[in-house]
VMD Tcl script that draws the C-alpha trace (Angstrom):
set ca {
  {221.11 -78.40 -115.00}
  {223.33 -76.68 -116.88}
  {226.43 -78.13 -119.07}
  {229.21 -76.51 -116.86}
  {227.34 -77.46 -113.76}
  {227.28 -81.48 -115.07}
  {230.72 -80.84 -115.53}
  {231.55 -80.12 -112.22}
  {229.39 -82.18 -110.91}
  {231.35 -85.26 -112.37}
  {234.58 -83.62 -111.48}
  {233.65 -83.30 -108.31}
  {232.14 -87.21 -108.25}
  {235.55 -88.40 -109.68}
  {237.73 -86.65 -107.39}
  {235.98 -88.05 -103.90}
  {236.49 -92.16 -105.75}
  {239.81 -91.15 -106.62}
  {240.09 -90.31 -102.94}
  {237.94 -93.18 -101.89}
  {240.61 -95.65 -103.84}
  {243.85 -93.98 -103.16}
  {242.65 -93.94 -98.98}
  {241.15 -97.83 -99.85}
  {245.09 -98.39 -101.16}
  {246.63 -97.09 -98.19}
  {244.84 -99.18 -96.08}
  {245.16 -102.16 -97.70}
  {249.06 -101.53 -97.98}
  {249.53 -100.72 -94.00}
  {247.14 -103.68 -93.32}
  {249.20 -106.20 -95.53}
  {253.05 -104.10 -93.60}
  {251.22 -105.14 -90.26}
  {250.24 -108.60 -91.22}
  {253.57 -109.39 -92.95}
  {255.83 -108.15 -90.08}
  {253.75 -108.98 -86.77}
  {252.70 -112.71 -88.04}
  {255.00 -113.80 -91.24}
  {257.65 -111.58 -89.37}
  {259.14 -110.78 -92.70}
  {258.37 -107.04 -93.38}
  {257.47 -105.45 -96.79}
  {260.58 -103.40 -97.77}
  {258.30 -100.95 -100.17}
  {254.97 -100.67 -97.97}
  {256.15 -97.65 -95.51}
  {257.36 -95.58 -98.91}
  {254.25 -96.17 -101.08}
  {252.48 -95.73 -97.78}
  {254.11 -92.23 -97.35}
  {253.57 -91.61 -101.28}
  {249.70 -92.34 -100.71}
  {249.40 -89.94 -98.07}
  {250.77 -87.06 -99.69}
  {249.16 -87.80 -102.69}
  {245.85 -88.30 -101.07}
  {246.33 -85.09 -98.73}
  {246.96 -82.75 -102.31}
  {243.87 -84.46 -104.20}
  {241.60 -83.63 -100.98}
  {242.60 -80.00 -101.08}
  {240.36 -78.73 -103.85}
  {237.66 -80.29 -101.81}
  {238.17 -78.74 -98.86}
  {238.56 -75.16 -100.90}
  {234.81 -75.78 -102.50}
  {233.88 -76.95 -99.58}
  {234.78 -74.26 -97.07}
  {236.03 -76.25 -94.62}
  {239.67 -75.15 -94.29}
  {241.01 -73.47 -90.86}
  {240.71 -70.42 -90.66}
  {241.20 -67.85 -87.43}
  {237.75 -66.05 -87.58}
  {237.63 -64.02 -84.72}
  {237.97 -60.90 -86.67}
  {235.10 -61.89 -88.93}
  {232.72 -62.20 -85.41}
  {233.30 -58.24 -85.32}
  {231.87 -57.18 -89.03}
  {229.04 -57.08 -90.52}
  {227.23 -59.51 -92.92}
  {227.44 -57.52 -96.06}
  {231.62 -56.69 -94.90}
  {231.99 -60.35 -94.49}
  {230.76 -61.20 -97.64}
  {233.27 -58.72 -99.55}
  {235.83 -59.90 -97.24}
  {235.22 -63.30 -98.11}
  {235.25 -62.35 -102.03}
  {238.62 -60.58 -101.38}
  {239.97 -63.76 -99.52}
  {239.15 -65.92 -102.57}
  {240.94 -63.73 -105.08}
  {244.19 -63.47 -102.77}
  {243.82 -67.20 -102.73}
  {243.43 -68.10 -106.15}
  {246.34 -65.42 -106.74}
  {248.46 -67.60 -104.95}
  {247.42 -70.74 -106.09}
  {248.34 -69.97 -109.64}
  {252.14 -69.22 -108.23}
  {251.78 -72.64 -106.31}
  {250.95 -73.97 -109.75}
  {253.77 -72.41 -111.26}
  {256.55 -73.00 -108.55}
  {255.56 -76.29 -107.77}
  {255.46 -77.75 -111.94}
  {259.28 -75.81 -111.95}
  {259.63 -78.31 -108.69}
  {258.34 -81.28 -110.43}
  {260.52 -80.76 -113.40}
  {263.76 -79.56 -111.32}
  {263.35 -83.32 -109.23}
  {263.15 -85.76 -112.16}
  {266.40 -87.04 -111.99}
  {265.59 -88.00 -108.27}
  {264.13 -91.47 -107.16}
  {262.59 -92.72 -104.28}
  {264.90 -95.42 -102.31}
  {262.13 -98.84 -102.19}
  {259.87 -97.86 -105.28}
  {262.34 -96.05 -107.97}
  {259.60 -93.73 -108.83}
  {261.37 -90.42 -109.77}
  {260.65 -87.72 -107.52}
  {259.07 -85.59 -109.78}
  {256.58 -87.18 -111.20}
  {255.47 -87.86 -107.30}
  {255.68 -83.61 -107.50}
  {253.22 -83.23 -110.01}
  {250.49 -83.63 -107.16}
  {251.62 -79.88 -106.40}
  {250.67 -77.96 -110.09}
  {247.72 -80.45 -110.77}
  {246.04 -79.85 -107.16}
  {247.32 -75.82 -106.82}
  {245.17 -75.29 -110.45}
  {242.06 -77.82 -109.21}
  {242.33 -75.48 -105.46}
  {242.15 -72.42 -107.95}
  {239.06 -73.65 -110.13}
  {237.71 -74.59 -106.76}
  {238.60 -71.53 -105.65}
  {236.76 -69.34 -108.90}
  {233.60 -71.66 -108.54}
  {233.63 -70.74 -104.92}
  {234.14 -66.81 -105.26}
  {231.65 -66.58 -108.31}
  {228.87 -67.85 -105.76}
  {229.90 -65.49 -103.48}
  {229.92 -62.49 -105.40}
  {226.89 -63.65 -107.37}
  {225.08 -63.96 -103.98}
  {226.68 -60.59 -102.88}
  {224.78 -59.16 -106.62}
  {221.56 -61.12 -105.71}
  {221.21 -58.85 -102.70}
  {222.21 -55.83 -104.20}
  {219.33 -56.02 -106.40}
  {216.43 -57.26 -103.58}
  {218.22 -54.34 -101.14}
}
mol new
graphics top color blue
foreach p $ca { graphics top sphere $p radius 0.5 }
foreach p [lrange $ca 0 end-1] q [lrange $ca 1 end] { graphics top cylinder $p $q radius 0.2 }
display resetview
């Protein structure tokens, strides 16, 4: 195995237990909101927020995942009409609009994080942008994702070239 592949193989490993805790978290914190309100009946005051916070924050860090993956929505009825080897450039050309725009994403959304510092959430005081970061830190993970994803496409795309 290669050195870049190890690489990505633990960044890939680390994301899905930093998923697995954050998700763990949020469960735990909605459990204990239930408990507290339906049988101490004396709700937690921060539990919806960080709840809310989780969420979000859990719903960015999945993202790149879902990018590597393949899995996002897509409407593919177009794609049912082409070809294989149109599909695969199609496909390539798809990745590079997306990473395009991921690297905006990444740009727009650290000037967001920096623009909301001054702003705090109500129950946690956490200021609002450093709840923002999520936005550059998962748009530049979507577009590594989104490079590792298109190089095996258009290496696969090169590996037929040569056996056709």
């Amino acid at each position: 195995m290669s050195v870049l592949k190890k690489v990505f193989h633990i960044y890939d490993t680390l994301l899905k237990w930093i998923i697995a805790i954050v998700v763990g978290a949020l469960a735990i914190i909605v459990f204990a909101q239930v408990i507290s309100r339906y049988v101490f009946s004396s709700p937690l005051s921060w539990s919806e927020e960080l709840a809310r916070v989780l969420f979000t924050q859990v719903v960015f860090l999945a993202a790149p995942l879902v990018i590597l993956e393949k899995k996002a929505i897509a409407v593919d009825i177009i794609q049912q009409f082409l070809s294989r080897k149109v599909l695969r450039y199609l496909n390539v050309l798809i990745t590079v609009i997306s990473f395009v725009f991921f690297c905006f994403l990444a740009v727009g959304g650290w000037s967001f994080a920096i623009a909301n510092m001054h702003q705090t959430t109500t129950a946690l005081r956490i200021p609002m942008g450093r709840l923002y970061t999520i936005i550059p830190v998962s748009s530049v993970m979507m577009a590594i994702n989104c490079l590792r994803s298109g190089l095996d496409d258009f290496l696969n795309i090169s590996a037929e070239k040569k056996e056709g």
